[in-house]
N, C-alpha and C positions, 0 to 999 in steps of 0.2 A: 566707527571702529569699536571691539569690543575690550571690555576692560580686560588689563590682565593684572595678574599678581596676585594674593592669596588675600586679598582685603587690607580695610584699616590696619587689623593689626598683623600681618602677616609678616612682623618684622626679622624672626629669625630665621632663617636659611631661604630669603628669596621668597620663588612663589612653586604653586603646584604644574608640578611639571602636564604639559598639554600632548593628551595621543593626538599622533598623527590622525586622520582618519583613512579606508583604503585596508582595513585591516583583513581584507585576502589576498594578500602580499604581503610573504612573511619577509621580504627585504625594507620594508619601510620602517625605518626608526620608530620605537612609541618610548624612548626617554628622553629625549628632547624637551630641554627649554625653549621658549623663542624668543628672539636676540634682545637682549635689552644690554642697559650700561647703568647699573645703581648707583655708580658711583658718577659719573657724569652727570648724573638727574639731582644726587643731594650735592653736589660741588655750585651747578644752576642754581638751585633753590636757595642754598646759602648766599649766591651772590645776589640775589634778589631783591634778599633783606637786606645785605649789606649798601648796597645801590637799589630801589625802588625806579631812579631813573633807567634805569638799564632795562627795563621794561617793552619800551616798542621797541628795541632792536631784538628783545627774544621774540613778541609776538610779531618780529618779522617771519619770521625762522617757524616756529611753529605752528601749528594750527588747533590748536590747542589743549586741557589738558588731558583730553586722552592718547597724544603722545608720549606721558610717562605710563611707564611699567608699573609702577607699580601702586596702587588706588592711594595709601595713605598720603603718595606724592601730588599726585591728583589732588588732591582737598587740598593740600598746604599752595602749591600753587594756582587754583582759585580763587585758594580765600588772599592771598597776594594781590591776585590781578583785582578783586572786587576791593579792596580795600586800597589799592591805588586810583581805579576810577571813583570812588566817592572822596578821594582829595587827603585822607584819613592819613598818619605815618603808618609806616611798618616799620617794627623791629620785636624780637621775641615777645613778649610780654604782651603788642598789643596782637601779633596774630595768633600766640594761644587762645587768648581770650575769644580771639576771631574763630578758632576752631571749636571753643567748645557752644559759645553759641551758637553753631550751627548741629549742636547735638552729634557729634562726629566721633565722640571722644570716651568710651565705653571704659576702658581701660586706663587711666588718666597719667597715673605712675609710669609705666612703662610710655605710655604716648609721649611725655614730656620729657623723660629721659633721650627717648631716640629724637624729639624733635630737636633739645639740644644736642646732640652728635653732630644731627645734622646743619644745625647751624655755626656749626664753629670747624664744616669745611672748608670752605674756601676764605683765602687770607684777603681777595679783594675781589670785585665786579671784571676786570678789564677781560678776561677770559669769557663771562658769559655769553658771549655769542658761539663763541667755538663750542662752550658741552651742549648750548643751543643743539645746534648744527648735530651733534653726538646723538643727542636725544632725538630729533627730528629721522636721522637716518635709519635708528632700528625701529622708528614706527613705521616706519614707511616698507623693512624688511617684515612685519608682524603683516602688515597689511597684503605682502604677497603671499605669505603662508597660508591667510587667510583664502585669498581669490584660489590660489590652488588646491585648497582643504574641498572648497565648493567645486570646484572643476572637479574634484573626485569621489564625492559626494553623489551629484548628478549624471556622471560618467557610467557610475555604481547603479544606481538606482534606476538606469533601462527606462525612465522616463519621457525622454527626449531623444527625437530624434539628430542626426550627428550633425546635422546641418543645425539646427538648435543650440546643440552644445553648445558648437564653434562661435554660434553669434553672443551666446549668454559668457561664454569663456573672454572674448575678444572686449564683450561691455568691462565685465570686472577689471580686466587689466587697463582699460582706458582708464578708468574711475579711479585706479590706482597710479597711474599715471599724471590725470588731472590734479590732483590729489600730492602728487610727490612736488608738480612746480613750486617754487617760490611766489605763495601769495601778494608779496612785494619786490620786485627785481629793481627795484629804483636807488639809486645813489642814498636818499635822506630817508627819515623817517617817517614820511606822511602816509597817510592812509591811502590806499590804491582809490582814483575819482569815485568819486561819485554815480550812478547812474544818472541821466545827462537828463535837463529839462526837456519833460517831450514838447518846448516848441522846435526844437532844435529835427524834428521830424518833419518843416514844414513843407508844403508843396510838392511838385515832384521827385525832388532829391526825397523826402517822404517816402513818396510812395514805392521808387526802386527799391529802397533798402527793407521795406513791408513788405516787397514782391521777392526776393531774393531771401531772407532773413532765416525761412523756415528750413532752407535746403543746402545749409551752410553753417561749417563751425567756427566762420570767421566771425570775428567781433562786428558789430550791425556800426561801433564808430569806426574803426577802422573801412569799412566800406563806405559808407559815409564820407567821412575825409578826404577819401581818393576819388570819389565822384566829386567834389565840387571841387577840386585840385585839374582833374581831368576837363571837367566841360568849361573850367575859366580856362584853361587852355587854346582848346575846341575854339570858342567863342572872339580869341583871335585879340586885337588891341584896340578893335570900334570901339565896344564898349568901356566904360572908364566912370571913375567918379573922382570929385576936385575938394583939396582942401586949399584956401589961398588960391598961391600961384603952382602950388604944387599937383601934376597929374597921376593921378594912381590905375593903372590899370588892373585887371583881378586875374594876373598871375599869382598862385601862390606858389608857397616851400610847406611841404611838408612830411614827417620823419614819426614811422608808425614804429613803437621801439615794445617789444615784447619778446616772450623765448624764444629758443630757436627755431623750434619747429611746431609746436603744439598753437603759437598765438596765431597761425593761421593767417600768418602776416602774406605771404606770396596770393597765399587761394582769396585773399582780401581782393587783389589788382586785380586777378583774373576772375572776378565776378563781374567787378566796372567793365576791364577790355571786353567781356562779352556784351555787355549792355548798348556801348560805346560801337562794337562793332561795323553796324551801318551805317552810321552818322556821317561819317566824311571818311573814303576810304581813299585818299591821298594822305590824310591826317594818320589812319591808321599803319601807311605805310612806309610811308617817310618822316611822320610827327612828332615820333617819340621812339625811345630807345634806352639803354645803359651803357655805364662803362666810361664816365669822366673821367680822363685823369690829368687833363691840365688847359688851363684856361685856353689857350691857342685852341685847344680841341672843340671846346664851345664857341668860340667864336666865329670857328670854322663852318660850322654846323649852319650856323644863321649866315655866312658873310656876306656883305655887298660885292658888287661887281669891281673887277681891280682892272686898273689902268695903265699903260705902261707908256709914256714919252720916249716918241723916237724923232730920229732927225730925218728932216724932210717932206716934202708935200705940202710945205708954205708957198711964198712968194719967191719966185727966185732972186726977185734982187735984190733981196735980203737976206740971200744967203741957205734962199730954201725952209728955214723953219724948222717947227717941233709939230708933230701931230700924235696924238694919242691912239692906243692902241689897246684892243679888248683882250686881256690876257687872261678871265675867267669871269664869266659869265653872272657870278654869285649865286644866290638863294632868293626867289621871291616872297615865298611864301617865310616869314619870321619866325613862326610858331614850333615850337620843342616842346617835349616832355620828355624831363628824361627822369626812367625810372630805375633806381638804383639799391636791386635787391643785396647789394653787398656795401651797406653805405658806409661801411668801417672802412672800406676800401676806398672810398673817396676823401674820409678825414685822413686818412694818413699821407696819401700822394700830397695831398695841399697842404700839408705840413712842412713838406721836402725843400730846403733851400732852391731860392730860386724859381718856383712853381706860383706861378700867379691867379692862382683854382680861384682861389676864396677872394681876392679882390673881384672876379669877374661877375660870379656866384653874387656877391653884396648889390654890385653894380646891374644884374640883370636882374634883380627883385627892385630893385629903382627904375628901372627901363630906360636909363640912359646906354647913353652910345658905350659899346661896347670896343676896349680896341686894343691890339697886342703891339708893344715897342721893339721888339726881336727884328733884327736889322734883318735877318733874313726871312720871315715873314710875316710883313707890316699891314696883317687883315685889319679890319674893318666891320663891323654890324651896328646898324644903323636900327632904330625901331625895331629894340628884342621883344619878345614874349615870351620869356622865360619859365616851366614851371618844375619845378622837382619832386620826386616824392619818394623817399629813402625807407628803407627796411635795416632793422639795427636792434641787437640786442640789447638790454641794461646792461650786462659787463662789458661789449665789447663801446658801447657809448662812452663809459667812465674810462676805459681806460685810452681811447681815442680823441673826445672829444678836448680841446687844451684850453686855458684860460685865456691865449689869444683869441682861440673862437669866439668865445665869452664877451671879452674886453672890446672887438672890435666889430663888433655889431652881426656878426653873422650868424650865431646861434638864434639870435632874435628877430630873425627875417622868415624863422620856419615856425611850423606850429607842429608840438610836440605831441603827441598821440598816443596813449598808453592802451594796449592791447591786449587780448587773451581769450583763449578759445571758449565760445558761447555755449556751446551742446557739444553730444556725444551722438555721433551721425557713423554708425560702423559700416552702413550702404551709401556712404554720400550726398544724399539727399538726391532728389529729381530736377536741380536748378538748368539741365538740357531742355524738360519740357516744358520752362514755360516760355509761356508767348508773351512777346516784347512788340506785336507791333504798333499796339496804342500807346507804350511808351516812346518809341521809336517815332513816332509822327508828333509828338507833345516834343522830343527833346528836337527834331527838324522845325518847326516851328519857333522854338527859343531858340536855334541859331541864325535861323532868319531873321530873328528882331535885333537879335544881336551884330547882327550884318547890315540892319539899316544907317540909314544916312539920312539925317534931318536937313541936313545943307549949311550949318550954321558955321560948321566947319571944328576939327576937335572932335569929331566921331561922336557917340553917342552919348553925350554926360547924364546917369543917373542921379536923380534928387532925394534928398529924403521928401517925404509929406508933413504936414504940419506935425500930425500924433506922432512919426515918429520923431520929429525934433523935439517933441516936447520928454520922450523920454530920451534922447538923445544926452539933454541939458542935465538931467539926472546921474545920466552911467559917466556922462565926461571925464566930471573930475574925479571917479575912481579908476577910471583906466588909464586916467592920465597923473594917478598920484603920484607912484615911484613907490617901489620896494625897495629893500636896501639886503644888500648883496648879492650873491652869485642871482637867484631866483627875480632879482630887481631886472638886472640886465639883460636875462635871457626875454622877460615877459613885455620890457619897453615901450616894445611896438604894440600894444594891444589895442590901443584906439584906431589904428589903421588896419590891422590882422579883421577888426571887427567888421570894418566896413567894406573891406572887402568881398568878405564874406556874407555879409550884410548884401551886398549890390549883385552877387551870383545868383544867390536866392532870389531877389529881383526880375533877375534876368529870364528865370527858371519859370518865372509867371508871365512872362512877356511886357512885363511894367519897367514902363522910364523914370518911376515911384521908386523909392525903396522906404515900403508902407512899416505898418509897426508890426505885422505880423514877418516882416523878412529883417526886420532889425534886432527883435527876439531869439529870431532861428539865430542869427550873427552872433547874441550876447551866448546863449547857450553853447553851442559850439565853442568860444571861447573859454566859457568857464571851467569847458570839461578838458581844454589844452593847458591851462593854468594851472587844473589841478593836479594833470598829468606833469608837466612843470616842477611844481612843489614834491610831487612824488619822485620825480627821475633826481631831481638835483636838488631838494633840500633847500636850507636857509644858509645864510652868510659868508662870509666870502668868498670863499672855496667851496659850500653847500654841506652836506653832513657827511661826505664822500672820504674814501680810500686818501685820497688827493688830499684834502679835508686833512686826515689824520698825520698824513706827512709831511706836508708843512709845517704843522703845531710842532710834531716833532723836531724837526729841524731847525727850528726858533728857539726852542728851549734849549737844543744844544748850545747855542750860543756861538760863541767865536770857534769852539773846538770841534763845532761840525760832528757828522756822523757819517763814516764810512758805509760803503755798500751793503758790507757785511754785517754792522751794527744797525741799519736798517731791517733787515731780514729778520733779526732775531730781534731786536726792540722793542721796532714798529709793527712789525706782522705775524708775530711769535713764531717765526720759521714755515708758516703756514705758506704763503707766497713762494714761488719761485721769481728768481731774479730777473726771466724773463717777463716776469708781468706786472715788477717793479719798474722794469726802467723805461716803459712808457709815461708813467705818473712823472719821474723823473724827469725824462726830457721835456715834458709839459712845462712845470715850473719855470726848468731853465728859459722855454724859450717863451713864457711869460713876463721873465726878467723878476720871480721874488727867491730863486735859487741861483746859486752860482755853484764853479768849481773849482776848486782848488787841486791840485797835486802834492804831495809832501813825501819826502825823500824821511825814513827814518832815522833816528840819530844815528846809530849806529852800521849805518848803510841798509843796501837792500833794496828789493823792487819799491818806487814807490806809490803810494797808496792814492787813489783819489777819495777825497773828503768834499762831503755835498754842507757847503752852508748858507743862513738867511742872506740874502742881498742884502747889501750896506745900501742905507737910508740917502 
């Protein structure tokens, strides 16, 4: 981005105004500023110093400081952010100093005059994210001025041909689009993952995502994820591996959570479905699908064959008898996917009184018998193979997912997957041409082996090999520590999340082994869902979340509670609509650390409902 504003010391009246360019067209503006907010950028800046921790919630928000207008704001928030990473305080005195060691500082009087103005705007931190947000937005209007200064620039200039243009015109505004996302869409304030140990590219699953990778702007984990979700699927309930007396088979859950449209989260699935394609087309046709929305419905999907007693066709001199009667047929084949491009729409029905989603959902990641008590339809599945795999944004996650999810085991049955688009592909790439059919014969081959039958009985049980036990002994006891809060809970299952994953990879190589090269690909994978984890939901009990900050609030009110409408303006400085408060709300409640009250005012009148902490 290029800089704007009249320099360090450009402090009185703003900056120099920018010609349009286009200047044969006498209708084009040439007095135009472009958009800034100075007074939102020194309100930031002051709260900065005043709060230094407020820091990763602005470098959520920005990208950094050549989002300010104006250069001398540039330097002060720098020299902020560098003197926060080396551990150092801030407050006046030491980022003067900070400024002028960095030779910054020409005019010293005036510099320090206006740098005290500017630090005795704002009266606290708690706003910072919001002029964030201010400042963020006219950089991102600077950057469109800019992409169409060039589109007429180039336009002008008969260089290129119009097919050219179009493409060079279409890049910019991607790039300003990629650019405008939220480099962290996640509940807490952690760092977006890491790129992921490449052993976690091991094998075939490896090699799909190397063969597809270049001709796609999906994220390479995101496709990733959903192929080894998909072929444990595939690969049905033979295979399995054993902790104790406990059987696991390598169904997974898992929930690729990125923007709306840009992380590329859909054109992820349909990279896999094409790959997948051949493999087992009763699989592809009846195997998988969307559209949960209550447990009866999944059970349905799998059911055993139902039976019906009726009278007669016994003995008769006994009266004749009971003899049973085949009144649906069931499902043979066990095996589902279901994939649930609107997974918001699946945490909210299983939320709904009544609605048995998420006991079923818990229990089909267990692979126990599955079974619905409704007197009017008493199904039955027997031996599920359950696998899921959800599409979900970060806000619509936060404000959907509740801390019963959390508390009773089902957020931590799926593996979290934080996503977002890899390149900028304005023709699509050419992923129609390539040839899949040496993949396609390598992935029939691991479903053959995953279809054998040793005879021992208990289907196929993968082992680890010595080396990988011997780093097995290692990761144990760190997957099996415990975190402590919201981030503890969700992450739980990791030692079993591993080895399942662990055992696909396995399976992917045709080995009844799960060597130390397919226990790596397991830990990798994991670390990069963990990280994803820490990034979506944060630390402690509630995570660093919306959620997070309403609770605190509603505890501190104390016994006097805090109305709807004292929420709105307290808690979320009117920024929220009430619509997008009272999911957070009902969370709480039906967590059980909120209740609610009703209160009739003294002096009559409608009265009010008052949200306050659950009595201990």
């Amino acid at each position: 981005m290029s800089t704007h504003g009249t320099g360090l010391h450009g402090h009185n009246g703003g900056a120099t105004p920018r010609i349009l360019p286009g200047s044969r067209r006498d209708d084009l503006p040439t007095d135009r500023l472009p958009p800034h907010n100075l007074e939102a950028e020194e309100h930031l800046l002051s709260a900065l110093v005043i709060d230094p921790d407020a820091l990763p919630k602005v470098r959520a928000i920005l990208r950094g400081p050549d989002d300010f207008y104006r250069a001398f704001h540039q330097e002060i928030y720098q020299a902020i952010a560098d003197l926060a990473d080396r551990g150092d305080g801030v407050d006046g005195v030491i980022l003067w100093e900070e400024l002028r060691r960095r030779g910054h500082l020409t005019q010293e009087a005036q510099d320090l005059i206006r740098l005290g103005e500017i630090l005795q705007k704002a009266p606290s931190s708690c706003n910072a994210a919001y002029h964030a947000a201010i400042v963020r937005a006219k950089a991102i209007q600077r950057d469109l001025i800019d992409a169409a200064s060039a589109d007429l620039d180039e336009a002008y200039s008969q260089s290129y041909t119009a097919e050219q243009l179009l493409e060079r015109s279409a890049q910019r505004r991607a790039r300003v689009e990629e650019q405008a996302e939220p480099e962290q869409e996640g509940l807490g304030l952690a760092p977006w993952p890491d790129t992921p140990d490449p052993a976690v590219w091991q094998g075939l699953a490896g090699d799909i995502v190397a063969r597809i990778e270049p001709h796609t702007e999906a994220d390479p984990m995101a496709i990733l994820g959903q192929f080894l979700v998909a072929f444990g699927n595939l690969a049905g309930r033979n295979p399995n591996w054993r902790v104790e007396a406990t059987r696991h088979s390598l169904n997974l859950f898992l929930c690729v959570v990125g923007a709306t449209a840009n992380a590329r989260k859909g054109t992820s699935w349909d990279q896999v479905e094409r790959v997948l394609a051949g493999c087992d087309p009763d699989w592809m046709k009846d195997g998988h699908g969307g559209g949960l929305v209550s447990g009866e419905g999944l059970i349905h999907a799998i059911r055993d064959p139902l039976y019906r007693r009726e009278k007669g066709g016994g003995d008769p001199t006994r009266g004749g008898g009971f003899h049973e009667v085949l009144v649906d047929p069931g499902v043979d084949d066990k095996r589902v996917l279901w994939v649930e491009n609107e997974f918001s729409s699946l945490l909210s029905v299983q939320g709904r009184e009544g609605n048995i989603l998420s006991e079923v959902i818990r229990k089909a990641w267990d692979g126990k018998v599955l079974r619905s008590a409704a007197k009017n339809n008493p199904s039955r599945a027997s031996n599920p193979h359950v696998s899921i795999i959800g599409h979900i944004t970060g806000e619509e996650l936060q404000r959907k997912l509740s801390l019963n999810d959390v508390a009773n085991g089902y957020a931590n049955r799926f593996l979290w997957v934080c996503a977002r688009r890899s390149k900028i592909l304005p023709h699509g790439g050419q992923a129609h041409r390539i040839n899949w059919q040496d993949i396609q014969a390598r992935l029939q081959e691991a479903l053959a082996f995953a279809a054998a039958d040793p005879g021992l009985g208990g289907g196929l049980t993968l082992v680890r090999d010595d080396e990988a036990n011997r780093i097995w002994e290692r990761e144990y006891r760190r997957l099996t520590a415990g975190t402590p809060g919201m981030l503890g809970a969700i992450t739980s299952r990791g030692a079993a999340q591993v080895m399942r994953v662990a055992a696909i990879y396995a399976l992917l190589d045709c080995s009844i082994f799960i060597r130390a090269e397919h226990l790596r690909a397991g830990l990798a994978f994991w670390d990069y869902c963990e990280q994803s984890a820490r990034f979506l939901f944060g630390d402690g009990e509630t995570g660093n979340s919306p959620l997070a900050k309403l609770l605190e609030a509603i505890r501190a009110a104390e016994e006097a509670g805090l109305t709807s409408s004292q929420i709105q303006r307290r808690v979320f400085k009117s920024h929220w609509k009430a619509a997008r408060i009272k999911p957070l709300l009902a969370s709480l409640v039906r967590s059980g650390l909120v209740r609610v009250v009703t209160s009739t005012p003294d002096g009559g009148g409608k009265p009010a409902t008052i949200w306050k902490a659950a009595l201990d």
